[in-house]
C-alpha positions as CSV (number, residue, x, y, z in Angstrom):
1,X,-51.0,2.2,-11.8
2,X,-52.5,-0.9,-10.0
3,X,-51.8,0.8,-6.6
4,X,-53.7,3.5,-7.6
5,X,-56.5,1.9,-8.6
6,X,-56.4,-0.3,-5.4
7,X,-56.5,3.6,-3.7
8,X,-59.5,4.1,-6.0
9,X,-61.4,0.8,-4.9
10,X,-60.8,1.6,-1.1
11,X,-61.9,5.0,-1.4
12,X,-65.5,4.2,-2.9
13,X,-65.7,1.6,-0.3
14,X,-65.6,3.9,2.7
15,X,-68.6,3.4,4.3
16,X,-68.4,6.9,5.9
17,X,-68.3,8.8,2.3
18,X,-72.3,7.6,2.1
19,X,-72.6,10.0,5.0
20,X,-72.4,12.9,2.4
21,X,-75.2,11.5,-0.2
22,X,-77.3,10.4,2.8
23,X,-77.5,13.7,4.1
24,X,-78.1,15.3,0.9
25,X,-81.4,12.8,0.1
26,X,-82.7,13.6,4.0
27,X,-82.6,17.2,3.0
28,X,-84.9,16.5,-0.1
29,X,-87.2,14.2,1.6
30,X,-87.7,16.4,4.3
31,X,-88.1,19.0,1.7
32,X,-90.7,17.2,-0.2
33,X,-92.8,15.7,3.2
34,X,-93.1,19.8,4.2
35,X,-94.3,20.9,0.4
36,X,-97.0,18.0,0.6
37,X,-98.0,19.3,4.1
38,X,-98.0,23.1,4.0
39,X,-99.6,25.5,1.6
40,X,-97.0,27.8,1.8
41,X,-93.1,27.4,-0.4
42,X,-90.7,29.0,1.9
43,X,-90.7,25.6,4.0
44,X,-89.5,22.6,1.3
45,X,-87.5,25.7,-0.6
46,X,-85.5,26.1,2.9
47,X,-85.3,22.6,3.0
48,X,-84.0,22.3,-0.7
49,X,-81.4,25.0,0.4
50,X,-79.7,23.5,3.4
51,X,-79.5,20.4,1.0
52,X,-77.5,22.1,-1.7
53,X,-75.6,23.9,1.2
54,X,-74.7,20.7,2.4
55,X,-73.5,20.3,-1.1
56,X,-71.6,23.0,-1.4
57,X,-69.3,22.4,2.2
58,X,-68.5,19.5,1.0
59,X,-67.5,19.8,-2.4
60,X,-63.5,20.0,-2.8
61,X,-61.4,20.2,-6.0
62,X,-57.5,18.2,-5.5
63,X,-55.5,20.1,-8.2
64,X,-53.6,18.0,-10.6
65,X,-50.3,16.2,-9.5
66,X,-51.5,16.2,-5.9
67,X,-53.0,13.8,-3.9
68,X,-55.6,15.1,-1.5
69,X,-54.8,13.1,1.7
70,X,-57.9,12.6,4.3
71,X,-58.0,13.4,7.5
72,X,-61.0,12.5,9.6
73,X,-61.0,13.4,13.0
74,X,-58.0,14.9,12.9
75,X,-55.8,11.7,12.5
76,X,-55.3,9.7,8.7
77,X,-57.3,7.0,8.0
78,X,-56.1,3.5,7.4
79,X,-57.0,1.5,4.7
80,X,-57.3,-2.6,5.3
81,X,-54.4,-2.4,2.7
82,X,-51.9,-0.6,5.3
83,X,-52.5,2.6,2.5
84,X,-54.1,6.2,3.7
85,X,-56.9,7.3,2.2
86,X,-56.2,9.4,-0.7
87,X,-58.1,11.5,-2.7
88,X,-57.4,11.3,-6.4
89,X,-57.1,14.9,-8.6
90,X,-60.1,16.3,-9.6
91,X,-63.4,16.8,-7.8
92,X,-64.5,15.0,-4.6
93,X,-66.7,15.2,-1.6
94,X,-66.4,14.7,2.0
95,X,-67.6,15.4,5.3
96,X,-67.1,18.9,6.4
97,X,-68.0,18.3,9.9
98,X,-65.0,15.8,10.9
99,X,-63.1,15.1,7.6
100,X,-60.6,17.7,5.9
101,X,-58.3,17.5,3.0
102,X,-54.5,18.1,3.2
103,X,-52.8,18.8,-0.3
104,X,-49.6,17.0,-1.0
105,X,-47.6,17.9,-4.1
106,X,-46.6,15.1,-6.2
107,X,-44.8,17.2,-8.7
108,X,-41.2,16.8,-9.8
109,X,-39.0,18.7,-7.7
110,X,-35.6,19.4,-8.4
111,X,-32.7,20.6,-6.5
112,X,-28.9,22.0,-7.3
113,X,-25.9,21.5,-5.1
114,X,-23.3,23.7,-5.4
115,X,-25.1,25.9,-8.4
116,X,-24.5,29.7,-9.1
117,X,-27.3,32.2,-8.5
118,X,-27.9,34.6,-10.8
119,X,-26.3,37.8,-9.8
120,X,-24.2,36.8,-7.3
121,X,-20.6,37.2,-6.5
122,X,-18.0,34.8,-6.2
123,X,-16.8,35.5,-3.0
124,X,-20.4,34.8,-2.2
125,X,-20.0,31.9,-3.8
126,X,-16.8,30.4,-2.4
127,X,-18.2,31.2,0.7
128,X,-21.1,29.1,1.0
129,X,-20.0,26.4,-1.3
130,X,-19.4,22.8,0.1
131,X,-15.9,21.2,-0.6
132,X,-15.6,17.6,-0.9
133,X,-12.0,15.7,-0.7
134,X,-10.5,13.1,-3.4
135,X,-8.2,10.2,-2.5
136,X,-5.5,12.1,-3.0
137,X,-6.7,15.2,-0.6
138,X,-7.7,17.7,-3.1
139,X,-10.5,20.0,-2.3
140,X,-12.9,20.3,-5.0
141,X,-16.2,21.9,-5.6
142,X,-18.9,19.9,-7.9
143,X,-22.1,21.1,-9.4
144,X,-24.5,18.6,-8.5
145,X,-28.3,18.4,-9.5
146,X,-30.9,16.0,-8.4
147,X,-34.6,15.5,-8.8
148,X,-37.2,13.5,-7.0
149,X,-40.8,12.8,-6.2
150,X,-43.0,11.7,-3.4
151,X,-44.5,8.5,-3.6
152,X,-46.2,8.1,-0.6
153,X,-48.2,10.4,0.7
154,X,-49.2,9.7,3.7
155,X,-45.5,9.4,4.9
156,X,-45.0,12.7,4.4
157,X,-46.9,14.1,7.6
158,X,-44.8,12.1,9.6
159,X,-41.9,14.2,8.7
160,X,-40.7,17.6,11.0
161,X,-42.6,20.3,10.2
162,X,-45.2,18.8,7.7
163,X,-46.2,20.6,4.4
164,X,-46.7,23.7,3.6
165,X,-49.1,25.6,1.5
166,X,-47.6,24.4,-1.3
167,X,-47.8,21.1,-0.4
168,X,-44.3,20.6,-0.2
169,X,-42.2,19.0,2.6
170,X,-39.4,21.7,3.8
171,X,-37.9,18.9,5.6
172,X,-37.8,16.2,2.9
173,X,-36.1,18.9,0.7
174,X,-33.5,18.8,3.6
175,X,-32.6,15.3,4.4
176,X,-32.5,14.7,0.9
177,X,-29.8,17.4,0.7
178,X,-28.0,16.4,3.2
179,X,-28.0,12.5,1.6
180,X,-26.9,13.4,-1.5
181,X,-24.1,15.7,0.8
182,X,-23.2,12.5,2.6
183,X,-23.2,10.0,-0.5
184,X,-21.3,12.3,-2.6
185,X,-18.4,12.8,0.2
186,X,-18.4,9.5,0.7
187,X,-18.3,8.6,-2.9
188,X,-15.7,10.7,-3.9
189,X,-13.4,10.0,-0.9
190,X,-12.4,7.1,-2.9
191,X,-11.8,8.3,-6.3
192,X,-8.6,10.4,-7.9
193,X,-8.9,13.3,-9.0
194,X,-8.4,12.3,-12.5
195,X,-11.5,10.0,-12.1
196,X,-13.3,12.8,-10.1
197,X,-13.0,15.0,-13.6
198,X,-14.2,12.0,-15.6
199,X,-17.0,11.7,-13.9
200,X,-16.8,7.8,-14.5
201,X,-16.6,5.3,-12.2
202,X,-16.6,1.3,-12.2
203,X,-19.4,-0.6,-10.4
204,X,-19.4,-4.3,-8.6
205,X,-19.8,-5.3,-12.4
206,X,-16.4,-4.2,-13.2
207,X,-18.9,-1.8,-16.0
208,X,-17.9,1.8,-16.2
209,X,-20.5,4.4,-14.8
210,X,-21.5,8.1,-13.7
211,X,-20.1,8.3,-10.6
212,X,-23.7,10.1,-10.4
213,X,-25.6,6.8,-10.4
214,X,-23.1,5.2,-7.9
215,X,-23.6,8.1,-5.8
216,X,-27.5,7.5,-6.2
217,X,-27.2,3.7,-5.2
218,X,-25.3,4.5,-2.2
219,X,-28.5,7.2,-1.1
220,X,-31.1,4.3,-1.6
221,X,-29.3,1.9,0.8
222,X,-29.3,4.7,3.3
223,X,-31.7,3.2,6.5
224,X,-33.2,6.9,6.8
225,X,-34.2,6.9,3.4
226,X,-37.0,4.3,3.0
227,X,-38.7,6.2,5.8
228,X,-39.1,9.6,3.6
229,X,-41.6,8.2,1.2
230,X,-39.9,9.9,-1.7
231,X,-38.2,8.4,-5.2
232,X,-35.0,9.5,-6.2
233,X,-35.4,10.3,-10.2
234,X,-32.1,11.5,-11.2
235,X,-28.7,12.6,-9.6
236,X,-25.4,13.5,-11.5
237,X,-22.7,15.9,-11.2
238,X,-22.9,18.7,-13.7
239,X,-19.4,20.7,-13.4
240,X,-16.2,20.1,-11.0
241,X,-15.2,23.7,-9.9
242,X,-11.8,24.3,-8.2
243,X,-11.2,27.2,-5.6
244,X,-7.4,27.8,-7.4
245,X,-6.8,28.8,-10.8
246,X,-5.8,27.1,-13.5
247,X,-2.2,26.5,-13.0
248,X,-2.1,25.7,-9.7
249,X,-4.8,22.7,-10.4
250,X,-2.3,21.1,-13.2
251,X,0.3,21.7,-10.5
252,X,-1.6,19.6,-7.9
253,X,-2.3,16.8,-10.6
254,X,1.4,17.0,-10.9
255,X,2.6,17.0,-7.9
256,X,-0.2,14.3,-7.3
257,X,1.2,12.5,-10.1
258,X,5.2,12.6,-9.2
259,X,3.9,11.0,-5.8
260,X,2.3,8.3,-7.8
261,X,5.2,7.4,-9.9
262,X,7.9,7.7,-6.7
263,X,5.5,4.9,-4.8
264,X,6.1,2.5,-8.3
265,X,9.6,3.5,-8.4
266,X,10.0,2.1,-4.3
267,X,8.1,-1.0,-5.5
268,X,9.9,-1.8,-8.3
269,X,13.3,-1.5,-6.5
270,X,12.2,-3.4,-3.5
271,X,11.2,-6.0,-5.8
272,X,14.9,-5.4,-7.2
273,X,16.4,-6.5,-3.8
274,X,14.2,-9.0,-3.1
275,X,14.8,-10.8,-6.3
276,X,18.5,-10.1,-6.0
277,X,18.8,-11.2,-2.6
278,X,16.5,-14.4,-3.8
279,X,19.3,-15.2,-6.6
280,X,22.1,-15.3,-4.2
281,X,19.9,-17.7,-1.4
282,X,20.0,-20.2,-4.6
283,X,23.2,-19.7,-5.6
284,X,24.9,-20.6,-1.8
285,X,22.1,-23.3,-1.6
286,X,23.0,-24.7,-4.9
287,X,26.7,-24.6,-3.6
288,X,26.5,-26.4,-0.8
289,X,24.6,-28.8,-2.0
290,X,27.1,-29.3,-5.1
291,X,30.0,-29.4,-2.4
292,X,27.9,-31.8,-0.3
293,X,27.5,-33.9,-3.1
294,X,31.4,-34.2,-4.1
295,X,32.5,-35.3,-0.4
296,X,29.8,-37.8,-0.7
297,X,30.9,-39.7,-3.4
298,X,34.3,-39.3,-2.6
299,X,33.5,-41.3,0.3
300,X,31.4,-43.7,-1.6
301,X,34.5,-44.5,-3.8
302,X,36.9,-45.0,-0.7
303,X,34.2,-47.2,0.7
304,X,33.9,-49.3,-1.9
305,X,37.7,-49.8,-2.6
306,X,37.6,-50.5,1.5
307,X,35.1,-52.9,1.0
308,X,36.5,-54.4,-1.8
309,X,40.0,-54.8,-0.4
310,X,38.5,-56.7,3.3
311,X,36.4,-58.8,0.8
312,X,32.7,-57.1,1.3
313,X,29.9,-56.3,-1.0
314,X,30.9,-52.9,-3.0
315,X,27.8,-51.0,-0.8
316,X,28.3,-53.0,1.8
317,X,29.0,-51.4,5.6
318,X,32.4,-51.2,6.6
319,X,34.2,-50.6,9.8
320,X,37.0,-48.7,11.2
321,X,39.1,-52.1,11.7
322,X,38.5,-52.5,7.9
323,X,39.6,-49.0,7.3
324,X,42.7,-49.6,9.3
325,X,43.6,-52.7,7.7
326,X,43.2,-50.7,4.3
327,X,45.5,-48.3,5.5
328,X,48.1,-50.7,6.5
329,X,47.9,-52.5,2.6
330,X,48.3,-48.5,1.2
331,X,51.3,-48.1,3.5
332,X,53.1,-51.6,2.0
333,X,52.1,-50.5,-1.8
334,X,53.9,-47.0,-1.4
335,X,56.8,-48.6,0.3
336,X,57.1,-51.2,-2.4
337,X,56.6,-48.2,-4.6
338,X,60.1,-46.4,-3.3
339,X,62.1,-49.4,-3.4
340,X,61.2,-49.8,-7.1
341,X,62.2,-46.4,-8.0
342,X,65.1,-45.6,-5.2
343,X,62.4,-42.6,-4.2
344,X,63.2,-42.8,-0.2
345,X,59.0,-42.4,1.2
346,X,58.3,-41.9,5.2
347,X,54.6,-42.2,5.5
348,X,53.7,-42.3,9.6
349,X,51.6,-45.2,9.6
350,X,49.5,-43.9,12.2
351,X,48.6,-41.0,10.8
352,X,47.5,-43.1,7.6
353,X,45.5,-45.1,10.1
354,X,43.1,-42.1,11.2
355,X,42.9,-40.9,7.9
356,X,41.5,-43.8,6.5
357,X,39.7,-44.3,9.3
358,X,38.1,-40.3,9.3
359,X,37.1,-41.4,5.3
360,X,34.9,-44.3,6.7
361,X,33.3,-42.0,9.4
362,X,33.2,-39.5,6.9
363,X,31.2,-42.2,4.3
364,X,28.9,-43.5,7.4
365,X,28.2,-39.5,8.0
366,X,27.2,-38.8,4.3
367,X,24.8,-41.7,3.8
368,X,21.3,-41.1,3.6
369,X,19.6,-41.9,7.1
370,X,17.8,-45.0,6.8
371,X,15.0,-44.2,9.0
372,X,13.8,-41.1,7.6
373,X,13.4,-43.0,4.0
């Protein structure tokens, strides 16, 4: 409302609509000097005539729900706002020597995608009908409707082809076509056919939708659509048609379907094997460790009776001498051992030697590495 009235404001500041009036007032003043001068009335009345002719060529009527754009010298005329100058409906007046009025329709006009004409047939129909693909590859055919409006008026001579004598744009009513073509396509490209049929869709929100308004939203951020001077009012998706019958849809949701269910089926099984194959990791790692663990404090133990037996701190670092000499003391209890009990024992003291010996290398191997804590 306030940019029309800044339209209004402009308009009766136009220095070159006074040209109109001015003319008229000349006509009557000249009109008036001759009746004062001559004795006869043809003169002023001739006068008074080309006045109200003057009138007359430039009286013009802009119809209701158009706007009467100005063109003066063949080219629009620029307001100091950046707006063109408009004429609002109802009557006006300009100058019919340089200045002309194009009619541009600001009416609601409306538009069907997809929609069945009266009387005609339906291999006609299938014919000309545009497909559009789900996610899952199935062709279908929607019914979609949308409306708009022009906005700017002055934008629309800048399109192909201009207006006609309607004052409608043929080219507006294409591009906007082919938009809502595009945005649709590319819409549903990403939706299942099962959410294609719902006609429901979930925004950035996470809110459910018409998949008509996201389809909508997509359009407006379209570069070539700010240039077309036009509002898009309303766009949804009336019907979904398919090309097959009946049974051979439910047999593409189910075949659709059975693909669906054999993808969660390989998931859940590789999950399966993973987690299997995750179990046994922990179960050899807990083994080894466990195993580890027992060799370790078997050496601890025989380390500490070592050390104990050569006179050293229970934790304290032994040597293979000590482990010798340990050797040597389990060689003389196990011979004491047989002569108590007549048992005849031939333990090769050399081979005891490098066993107790391997235990201390074995306990040195096993300990913790210093450095590292």
């Amino acid at each position: 409302m306030a940019d029309e009235e800044n339209e209004i404001q402009e308009e009766e500041g136009d220095l070159f609509g006074l040209a109109i009036p001015l003319v008229f007032v000349m006509f009557l003043i000249v009109g008036a000097v001759i009746f004062m001068l001559s004795d006869e009335w043809w003169p002023p009345a001739i006068a008074l005539a080309l006045g109200f002719f003057w009138l007359i060529l430039s009286f013009r009527i802009v119809q209701p729900a158009f706007a009467g754009l100005v063109l003066r010298f063949g080219s629009r005329v620029v307001l100091s706002n950046g707006e063109y100058l408009m004429k609002k409906e109802g009557w006006t007046l300009i100058c019919p020597i340089v200045e002309k009025i194009v009619k541009i329709s600001l009416r609601q006009q409306q538009q069907k995608i997809n929609g069945k004409m009266a009387g005609e047939s339906e291999d006609a129909y299938w014919n000309r009908a545009e497909s559009f693909s789900t996610a899952e590859g199935v062709n279908i055919f929607p019914e979609i409707f949308f409306s708009y409006k022009v906005i700017s008026p002055g934008k629309i001579l800048e399109l192909n082809l201009g207006v006609n004598e309607n004052g409608e744009s043929p080219f507006l009513m294409e591009m906007l076509h082919n938009l809502v073509v595009g945005g649709t396509r590319e819409v549903l490209a990403t939706m299942k056919i099962r959410e294609a049929l719902s006609r429901k869709i979930e925004d950035e929100n996470g809110n459910s939708v018409p998949v008509g308004e996201k389809i909508k939203g997509e359009i407006i951020k379209a570069p070539t659509f700010g240039g077309l001077g036009a509002e898009l009012l309303i766009l949804r998706i009336v019907d979904i048609k398919f090309k097959k019958d009946a049974q051979d849809v439910l047999d593409a949701l189910e075949a659709v379907k059975k693909k669906e269910l054999e993808r969660e089926a390989e998931v859940i099984e590789a999950d399966t094997k993973l987690e299997v194959q995750k179990r046994a990791s922990e179960t050899l790692v807990n083994k080894s460790q466990a195993e580890l663990t027992e060799a370790r404090n078997k050496a601890l133990a025989k380390n500490a009776d070592i050390a104990a037996f050569v006179g050293k701190a229970v934790d304290g670092k032994t040597t293979v001498e000590d482990g010798k000499a340990y050797a040597q003391y389990q060689i003389g209890l196990e011979v004491a051992k047989s002569f108590a009990t007549g048992t005849k024992v031939i333990i090769p003291a050399g081979d005891v030697s490098k066993v107790m010996a391997g235990l201390v290398n074995v306990f040195e191997a096993s300990k913790p590495d210093a450095s590292k804590t």
